[in-house]
Residue frames as a rotation matrix with the C-alpha (Angstrom) as fourth column:
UNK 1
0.158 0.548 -0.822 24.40
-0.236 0.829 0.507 11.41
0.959 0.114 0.260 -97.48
UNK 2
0.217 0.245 0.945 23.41
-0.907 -0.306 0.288 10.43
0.360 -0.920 0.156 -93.99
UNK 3
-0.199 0.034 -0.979 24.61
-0.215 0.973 0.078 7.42
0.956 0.226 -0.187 -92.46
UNK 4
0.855 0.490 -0.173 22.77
-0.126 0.518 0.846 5.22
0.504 -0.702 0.504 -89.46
UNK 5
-0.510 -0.841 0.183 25.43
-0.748 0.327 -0.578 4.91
0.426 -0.431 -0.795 -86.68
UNK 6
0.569 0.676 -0.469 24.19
-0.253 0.686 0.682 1.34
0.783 -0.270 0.561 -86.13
UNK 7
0.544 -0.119 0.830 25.16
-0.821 0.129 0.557 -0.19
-0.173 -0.984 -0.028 -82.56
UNK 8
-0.023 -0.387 -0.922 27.25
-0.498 0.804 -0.325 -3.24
0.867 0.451 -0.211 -83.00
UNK 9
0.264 0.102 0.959 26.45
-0.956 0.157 0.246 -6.07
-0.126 -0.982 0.139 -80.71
UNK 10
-0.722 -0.677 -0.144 28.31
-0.683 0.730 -0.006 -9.11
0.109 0.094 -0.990 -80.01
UNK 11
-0.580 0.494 -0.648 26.15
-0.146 0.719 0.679 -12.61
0.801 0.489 -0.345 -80.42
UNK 12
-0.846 -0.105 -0.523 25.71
0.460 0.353 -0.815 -13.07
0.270 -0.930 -0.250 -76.85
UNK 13
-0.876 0.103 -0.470 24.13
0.121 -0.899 -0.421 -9.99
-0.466 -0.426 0.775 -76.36
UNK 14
-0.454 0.533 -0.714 22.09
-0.531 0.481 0.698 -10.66
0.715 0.696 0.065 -79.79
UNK 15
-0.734 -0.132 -0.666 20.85
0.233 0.872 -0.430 -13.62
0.638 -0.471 -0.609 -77.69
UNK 16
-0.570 0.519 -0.637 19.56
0.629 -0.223 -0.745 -12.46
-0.529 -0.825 -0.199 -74.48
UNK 17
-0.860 0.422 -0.286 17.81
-0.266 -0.850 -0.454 -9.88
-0.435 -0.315 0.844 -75.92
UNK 18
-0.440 0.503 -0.744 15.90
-0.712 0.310 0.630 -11.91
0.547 0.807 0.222 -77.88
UNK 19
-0.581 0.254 -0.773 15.27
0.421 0.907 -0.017 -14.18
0.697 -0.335 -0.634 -75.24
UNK 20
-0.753 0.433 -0.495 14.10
0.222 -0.541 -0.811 -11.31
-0.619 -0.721 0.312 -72.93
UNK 21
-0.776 0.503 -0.380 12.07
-0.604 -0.765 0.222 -10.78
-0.180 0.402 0.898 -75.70
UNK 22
-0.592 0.295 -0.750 10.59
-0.097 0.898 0.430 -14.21
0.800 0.328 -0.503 -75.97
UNK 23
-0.886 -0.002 -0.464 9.88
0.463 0.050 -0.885 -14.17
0.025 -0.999 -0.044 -72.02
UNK 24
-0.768 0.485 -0.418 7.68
-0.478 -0.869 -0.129 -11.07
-0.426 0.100 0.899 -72.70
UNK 25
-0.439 0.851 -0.289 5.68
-0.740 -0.161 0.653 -12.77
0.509 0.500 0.701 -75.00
UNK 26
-0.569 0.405 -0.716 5.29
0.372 0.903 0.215 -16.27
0.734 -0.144 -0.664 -73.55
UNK 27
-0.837 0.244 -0.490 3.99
0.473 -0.128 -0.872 -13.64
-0.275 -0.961 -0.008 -70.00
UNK 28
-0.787 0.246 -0.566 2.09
-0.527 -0.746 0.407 -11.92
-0.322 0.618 0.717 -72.48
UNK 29
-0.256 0.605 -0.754 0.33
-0.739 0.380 0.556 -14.59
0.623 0.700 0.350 -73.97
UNK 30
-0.720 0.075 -0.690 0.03
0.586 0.597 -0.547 -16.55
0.371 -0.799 -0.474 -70.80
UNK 31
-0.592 0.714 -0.373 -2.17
0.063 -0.420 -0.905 -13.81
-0.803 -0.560 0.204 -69.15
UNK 32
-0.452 0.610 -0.652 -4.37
-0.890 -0.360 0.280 -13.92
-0.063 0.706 0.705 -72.43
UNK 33
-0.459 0.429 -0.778 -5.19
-0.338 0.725 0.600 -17.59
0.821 0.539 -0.188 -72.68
UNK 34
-0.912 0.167 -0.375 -5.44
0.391 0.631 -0.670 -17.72
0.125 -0.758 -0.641 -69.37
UNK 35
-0.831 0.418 -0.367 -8.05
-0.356 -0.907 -0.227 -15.04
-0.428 -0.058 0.902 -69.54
UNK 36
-0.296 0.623 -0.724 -9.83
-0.856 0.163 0.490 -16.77
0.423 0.765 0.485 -72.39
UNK 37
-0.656 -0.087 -0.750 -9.68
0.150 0.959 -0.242 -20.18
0.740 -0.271 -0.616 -70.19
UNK 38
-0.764 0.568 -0.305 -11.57
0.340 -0.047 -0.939 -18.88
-0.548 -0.821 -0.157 -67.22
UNK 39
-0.389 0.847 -0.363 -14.26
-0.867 -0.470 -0.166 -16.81
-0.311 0.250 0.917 -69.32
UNK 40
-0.682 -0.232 -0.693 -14.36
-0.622 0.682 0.384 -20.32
0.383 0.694 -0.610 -71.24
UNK 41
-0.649 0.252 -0.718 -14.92
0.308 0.950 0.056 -22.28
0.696 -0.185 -0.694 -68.84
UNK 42
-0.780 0.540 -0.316 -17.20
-0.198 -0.692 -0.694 -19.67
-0.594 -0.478 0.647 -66.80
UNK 43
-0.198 0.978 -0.066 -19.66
-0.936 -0.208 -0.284 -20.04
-0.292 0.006 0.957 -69.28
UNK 44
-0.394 -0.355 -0.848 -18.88
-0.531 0.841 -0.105 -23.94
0.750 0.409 -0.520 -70.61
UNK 45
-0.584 -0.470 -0.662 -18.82
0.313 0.622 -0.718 -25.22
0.749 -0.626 -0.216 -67.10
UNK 46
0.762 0.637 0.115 -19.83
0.409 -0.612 0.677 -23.63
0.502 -0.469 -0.727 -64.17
UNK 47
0.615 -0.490 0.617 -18.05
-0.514 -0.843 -0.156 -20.91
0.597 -0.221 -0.771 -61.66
UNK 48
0.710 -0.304 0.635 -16.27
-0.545 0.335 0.769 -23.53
-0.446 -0.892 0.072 -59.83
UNK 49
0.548 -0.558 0.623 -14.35
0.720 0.694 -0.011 -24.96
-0.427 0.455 0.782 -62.52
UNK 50
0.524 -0.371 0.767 -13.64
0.388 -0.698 -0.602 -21.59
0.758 0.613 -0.221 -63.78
UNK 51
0.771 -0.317 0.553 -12.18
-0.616 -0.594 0.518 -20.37
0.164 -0.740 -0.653 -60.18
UNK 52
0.662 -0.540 0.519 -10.03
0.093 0.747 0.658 -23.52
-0.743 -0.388 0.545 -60.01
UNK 53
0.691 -0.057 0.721 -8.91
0.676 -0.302 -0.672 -22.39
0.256 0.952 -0.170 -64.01
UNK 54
0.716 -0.209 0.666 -7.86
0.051 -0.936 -0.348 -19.21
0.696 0.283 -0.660 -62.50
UNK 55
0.749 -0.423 0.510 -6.32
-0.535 0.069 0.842 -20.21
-0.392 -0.903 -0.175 -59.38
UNK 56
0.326 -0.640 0.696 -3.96
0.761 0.614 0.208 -22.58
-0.560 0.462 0.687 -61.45
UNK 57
0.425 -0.438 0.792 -2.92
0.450 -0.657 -0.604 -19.92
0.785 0.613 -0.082 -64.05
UNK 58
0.879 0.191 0.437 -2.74
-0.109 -0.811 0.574 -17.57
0.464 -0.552 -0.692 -61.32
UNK 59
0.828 -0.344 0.443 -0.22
-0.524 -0.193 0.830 -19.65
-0.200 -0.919 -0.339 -59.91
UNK 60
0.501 -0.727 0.469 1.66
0.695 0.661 0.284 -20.82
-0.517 0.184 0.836 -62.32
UNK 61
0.600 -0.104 0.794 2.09
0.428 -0.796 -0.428 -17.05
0.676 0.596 -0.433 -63.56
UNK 62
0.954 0.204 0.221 3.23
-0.119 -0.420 0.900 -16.51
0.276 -0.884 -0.376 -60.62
UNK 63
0.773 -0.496 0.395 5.66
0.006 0.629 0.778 -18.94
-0.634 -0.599 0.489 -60.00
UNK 64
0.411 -0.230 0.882 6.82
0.911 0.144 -0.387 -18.49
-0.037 0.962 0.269 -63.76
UNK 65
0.887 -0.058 0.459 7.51
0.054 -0.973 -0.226 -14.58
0.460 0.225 -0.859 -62.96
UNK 66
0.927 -0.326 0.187 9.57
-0.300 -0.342 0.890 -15.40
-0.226 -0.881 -0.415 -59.95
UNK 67
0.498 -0.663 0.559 11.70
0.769 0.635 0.069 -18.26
-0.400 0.395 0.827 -61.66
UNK 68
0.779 0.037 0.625 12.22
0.506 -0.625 -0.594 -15.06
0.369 0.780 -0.506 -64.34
UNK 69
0.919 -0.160 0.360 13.12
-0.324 -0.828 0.458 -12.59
0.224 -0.538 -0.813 -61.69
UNK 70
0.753 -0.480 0.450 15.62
-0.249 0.426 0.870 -15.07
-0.610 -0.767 0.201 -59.69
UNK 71
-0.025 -0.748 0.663 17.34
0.998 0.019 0.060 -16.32
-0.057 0.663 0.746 -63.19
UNK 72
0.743 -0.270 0.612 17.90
0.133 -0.837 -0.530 -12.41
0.656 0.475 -0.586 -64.50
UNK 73
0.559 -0.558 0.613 19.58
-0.821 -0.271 0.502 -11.65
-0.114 -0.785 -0.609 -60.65
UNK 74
0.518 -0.697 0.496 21.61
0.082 0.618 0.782 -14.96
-0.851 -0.364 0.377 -60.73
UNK 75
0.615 -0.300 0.729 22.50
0.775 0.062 -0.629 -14.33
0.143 0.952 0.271 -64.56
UNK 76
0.703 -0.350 0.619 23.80
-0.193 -0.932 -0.307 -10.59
0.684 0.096 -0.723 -63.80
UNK 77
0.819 -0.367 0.442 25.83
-0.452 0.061 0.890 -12.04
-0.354 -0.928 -0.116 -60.97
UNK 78
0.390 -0.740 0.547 27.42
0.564 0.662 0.494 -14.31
-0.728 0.116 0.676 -62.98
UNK 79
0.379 -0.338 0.862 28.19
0.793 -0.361 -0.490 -12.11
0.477 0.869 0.131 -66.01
UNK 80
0.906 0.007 0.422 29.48
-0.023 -0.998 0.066 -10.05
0.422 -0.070 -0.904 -63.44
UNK 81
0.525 -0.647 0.553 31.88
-0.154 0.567 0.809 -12.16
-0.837 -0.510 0.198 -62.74
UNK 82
-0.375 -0.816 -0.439 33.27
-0.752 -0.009 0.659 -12.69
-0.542 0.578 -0.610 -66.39
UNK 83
0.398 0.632 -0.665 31.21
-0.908 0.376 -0.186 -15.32
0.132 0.677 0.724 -67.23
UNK 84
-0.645 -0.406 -0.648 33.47
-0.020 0.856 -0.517 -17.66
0.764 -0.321 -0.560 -65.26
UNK 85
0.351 0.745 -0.567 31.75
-0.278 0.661 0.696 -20.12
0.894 -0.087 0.440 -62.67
UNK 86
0.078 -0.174 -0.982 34.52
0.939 0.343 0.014 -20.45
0.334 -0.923 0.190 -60.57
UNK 87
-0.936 -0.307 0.175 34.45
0.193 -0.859 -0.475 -16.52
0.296 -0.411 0.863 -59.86
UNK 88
0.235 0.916 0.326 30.87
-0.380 -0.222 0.898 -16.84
0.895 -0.335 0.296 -59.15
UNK 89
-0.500 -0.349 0.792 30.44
-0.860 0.097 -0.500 -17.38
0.098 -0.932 -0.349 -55.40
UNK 90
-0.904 0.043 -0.426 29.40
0.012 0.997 0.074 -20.46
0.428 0.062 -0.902 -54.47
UNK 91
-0.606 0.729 -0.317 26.52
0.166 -0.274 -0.947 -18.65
-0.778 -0.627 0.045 -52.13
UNK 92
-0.243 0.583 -0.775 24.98
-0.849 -0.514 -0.120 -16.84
-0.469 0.629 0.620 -55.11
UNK 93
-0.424 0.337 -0.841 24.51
-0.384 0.774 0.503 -20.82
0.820 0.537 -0.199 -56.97
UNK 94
-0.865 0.305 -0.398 23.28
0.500 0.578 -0.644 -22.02
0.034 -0.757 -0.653 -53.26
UNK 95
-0.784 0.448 -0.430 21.17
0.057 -0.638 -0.768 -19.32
-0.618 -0.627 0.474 -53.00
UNK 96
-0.532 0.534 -0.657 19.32
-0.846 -0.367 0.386 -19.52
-0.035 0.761 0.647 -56.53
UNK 97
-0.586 0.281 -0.760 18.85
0.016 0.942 0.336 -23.35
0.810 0.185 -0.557 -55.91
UNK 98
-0.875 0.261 -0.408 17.38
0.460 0.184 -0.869 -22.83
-0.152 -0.948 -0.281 -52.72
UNK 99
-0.660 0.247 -0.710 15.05
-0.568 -0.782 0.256 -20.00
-0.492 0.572 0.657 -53.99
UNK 100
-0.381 0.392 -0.837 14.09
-0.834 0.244 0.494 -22.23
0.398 0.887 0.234 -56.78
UNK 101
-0.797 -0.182 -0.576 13.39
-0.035 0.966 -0.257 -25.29
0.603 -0.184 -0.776 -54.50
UNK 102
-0.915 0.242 -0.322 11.99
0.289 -0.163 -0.943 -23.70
-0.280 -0.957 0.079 -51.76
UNK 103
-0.818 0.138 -0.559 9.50
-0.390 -0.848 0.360 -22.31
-0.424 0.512 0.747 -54.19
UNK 104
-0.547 0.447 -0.708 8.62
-0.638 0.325 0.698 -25.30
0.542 0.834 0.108 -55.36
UNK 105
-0.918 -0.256 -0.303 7.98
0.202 0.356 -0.913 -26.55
0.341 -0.899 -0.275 -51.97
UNK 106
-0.589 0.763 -0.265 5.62
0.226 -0.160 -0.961 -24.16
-0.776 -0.626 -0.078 -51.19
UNK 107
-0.414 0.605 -0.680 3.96
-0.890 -0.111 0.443 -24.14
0.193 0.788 0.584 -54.50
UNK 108
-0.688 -0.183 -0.702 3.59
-0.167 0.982 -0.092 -28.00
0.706 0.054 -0.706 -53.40
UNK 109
-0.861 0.152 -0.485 2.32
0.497 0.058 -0.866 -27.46
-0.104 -0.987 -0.126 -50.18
UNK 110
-0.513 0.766 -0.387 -0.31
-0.698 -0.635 -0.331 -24.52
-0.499 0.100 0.861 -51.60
UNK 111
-0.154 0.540 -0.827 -1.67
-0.390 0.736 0.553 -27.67
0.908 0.408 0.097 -54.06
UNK 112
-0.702 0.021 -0.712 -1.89
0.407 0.832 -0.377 -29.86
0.585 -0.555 -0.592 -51.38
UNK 113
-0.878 0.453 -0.155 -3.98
0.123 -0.101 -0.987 -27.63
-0.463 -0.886 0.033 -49.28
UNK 114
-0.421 0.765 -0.488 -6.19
-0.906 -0.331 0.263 -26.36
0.040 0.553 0.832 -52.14
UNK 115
-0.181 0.510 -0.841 -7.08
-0.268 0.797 0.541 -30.14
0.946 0.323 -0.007 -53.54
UNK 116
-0.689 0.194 -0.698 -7.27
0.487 0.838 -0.247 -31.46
0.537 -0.511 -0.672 -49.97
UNK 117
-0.715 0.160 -0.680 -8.91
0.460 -0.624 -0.631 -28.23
-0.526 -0.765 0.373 -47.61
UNK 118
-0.276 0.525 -0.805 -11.15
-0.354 -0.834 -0.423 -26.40
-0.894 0.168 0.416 -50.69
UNK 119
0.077 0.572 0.817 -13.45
0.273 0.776 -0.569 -27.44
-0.959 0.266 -0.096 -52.77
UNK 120
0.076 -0.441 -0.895 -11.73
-0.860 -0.483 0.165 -27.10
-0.505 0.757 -0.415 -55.95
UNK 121
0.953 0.265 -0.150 -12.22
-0.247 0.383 -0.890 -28.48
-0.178 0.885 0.430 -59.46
UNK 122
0.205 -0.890 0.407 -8.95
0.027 0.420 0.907 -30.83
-0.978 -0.175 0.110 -59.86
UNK 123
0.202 0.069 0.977 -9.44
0.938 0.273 -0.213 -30.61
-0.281 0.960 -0.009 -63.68
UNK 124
0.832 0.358 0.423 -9.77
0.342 -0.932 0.117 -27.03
0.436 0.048 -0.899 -63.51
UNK 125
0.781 -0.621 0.061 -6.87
-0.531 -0.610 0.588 -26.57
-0.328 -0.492 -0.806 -61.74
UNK 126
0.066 -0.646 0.761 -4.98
0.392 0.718 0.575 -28.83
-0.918 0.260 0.300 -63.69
UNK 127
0.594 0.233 0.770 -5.90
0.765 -0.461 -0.450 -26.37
0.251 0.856 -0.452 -66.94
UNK 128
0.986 -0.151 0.076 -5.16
-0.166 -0.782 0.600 -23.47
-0.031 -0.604 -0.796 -64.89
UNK 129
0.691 -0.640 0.336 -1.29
0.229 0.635 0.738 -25.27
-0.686 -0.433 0.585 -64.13
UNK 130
0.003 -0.147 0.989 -0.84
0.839 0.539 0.078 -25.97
-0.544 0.830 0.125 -68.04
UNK 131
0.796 0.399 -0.455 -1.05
0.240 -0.898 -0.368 -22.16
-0.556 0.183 -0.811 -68.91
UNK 132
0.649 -0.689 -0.321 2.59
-0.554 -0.718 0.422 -21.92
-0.521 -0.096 -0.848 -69.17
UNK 133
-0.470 -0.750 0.466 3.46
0.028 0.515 0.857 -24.68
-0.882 0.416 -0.221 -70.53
UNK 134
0.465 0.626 0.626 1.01
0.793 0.019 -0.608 -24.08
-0.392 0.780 -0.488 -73.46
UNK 135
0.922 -0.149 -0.357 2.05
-0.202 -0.973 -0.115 -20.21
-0.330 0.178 -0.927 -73.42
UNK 136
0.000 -0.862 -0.507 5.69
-0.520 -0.433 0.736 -21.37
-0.854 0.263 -0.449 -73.88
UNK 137
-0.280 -0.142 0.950 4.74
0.567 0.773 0.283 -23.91
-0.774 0.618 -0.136 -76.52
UNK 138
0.340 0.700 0.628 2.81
0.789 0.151 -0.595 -21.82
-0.511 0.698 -0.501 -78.79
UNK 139
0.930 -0.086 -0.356 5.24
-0.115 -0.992 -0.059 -18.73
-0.348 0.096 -0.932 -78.19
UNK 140
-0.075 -0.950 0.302 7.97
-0.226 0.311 0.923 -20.64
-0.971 0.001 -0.238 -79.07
UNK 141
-0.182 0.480 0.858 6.76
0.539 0.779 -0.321 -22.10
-0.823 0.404 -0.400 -81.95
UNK 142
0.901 0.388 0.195 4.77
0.423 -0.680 -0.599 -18.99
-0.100 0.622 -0.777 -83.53
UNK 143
0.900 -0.357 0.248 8.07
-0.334 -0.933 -0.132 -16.31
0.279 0.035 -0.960 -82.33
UNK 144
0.775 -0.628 0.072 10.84
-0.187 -0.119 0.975 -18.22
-0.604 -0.769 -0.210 -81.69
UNK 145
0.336 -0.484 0.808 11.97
0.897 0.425 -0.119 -19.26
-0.286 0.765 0.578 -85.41
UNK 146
0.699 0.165 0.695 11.53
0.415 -0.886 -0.207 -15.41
0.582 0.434 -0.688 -86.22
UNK 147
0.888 -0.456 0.061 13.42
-0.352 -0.588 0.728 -14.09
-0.296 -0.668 -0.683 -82.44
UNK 148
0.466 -0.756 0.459 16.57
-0.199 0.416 0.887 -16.77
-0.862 -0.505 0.044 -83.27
UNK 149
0.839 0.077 0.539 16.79
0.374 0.637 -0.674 -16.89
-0.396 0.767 0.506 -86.52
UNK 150
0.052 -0.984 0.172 19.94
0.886 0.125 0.447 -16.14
-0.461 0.129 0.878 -88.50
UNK 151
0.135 0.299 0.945 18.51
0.796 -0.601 0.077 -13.33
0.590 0.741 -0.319 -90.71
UNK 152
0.888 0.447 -0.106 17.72
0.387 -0.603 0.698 -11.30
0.248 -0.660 -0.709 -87.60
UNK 153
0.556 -0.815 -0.165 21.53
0.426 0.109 0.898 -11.38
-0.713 -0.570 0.408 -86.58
UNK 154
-0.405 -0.726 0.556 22.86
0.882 -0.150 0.446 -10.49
-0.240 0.671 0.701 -89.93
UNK 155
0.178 0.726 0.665 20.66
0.788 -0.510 0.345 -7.44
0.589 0.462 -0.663 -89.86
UNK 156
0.973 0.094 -0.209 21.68
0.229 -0.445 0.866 -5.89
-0.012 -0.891 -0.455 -86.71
């Protein structure tokens, strides 16, 4: 009789991967609705509400990838540290906040020119925006009882 050398992993671990797996979908399902929003409103509307649609997704997909990217690199830093805070440098927490600020800056600054400089559907780019927060509502919602649930953990 064969037996499965299964992998034991500690909760933690349990955790993140699920949560990397959550990520996946919410980018996943973010580039679908947005998809379905612009054809939507492409034929609903007209091509100017649908380009403002896409520009908003576009950039909050964006902006949503980088956040990703910047927490994974500030997360491995710290867990290379031990999970302790005070062995994290103090640069590597300056640096993610800056990063994350500075971002939002010029995400600020790119609205501001669009809505003031280009003739862009404010509604439409206000859909467009809302991608992600839909994408994490509905992926949370549908896949996150299933990714966190207790069953899953006692299986592994």
């Amino acid at each position: 009789m064969k037996t499965k050398n299964i992998e034991m992993k500690d909760p933690a671990a349990k955790s993140a991967e699920a949560g990397a797996e959550l990520l996946t979908y919410i980018q996943k399902f973010n580039w679908l609705l947005l998809a379905v929003l612009f054809v939507g409103c492409w034929y609903m509307f007209s091509w100017p509400v649908a380009r403002s649609v896409l520009i908003g997704g576009l950039l909050s997909s964006v902006s949503f990838y980088m956040l990703r990217r910047d927490m994974n690199l500030f997360m491995t830093s710290l867990s290379q540290a031990g999970m302790n805070w005070r062995a994290v440098k103090q640069i590597e927490k300056v640096k993610f906040f800056l990063k994350f600020y500075g971002r939002l800056a010029v995400l600020a600054v790119i609205l501001y020119l669009m809505v003031s400089r280009v003739a862009i559907d404010v509604v439409g780019l206000v859909i467009g925006l809302s991608t992600i927060m839909l994408s994490v509502i509905v992926v949370v919602l549908s896949r996150g009882s299933n990714l966190y649930s207790a069953h899953r953990f006692k299986e592994a």
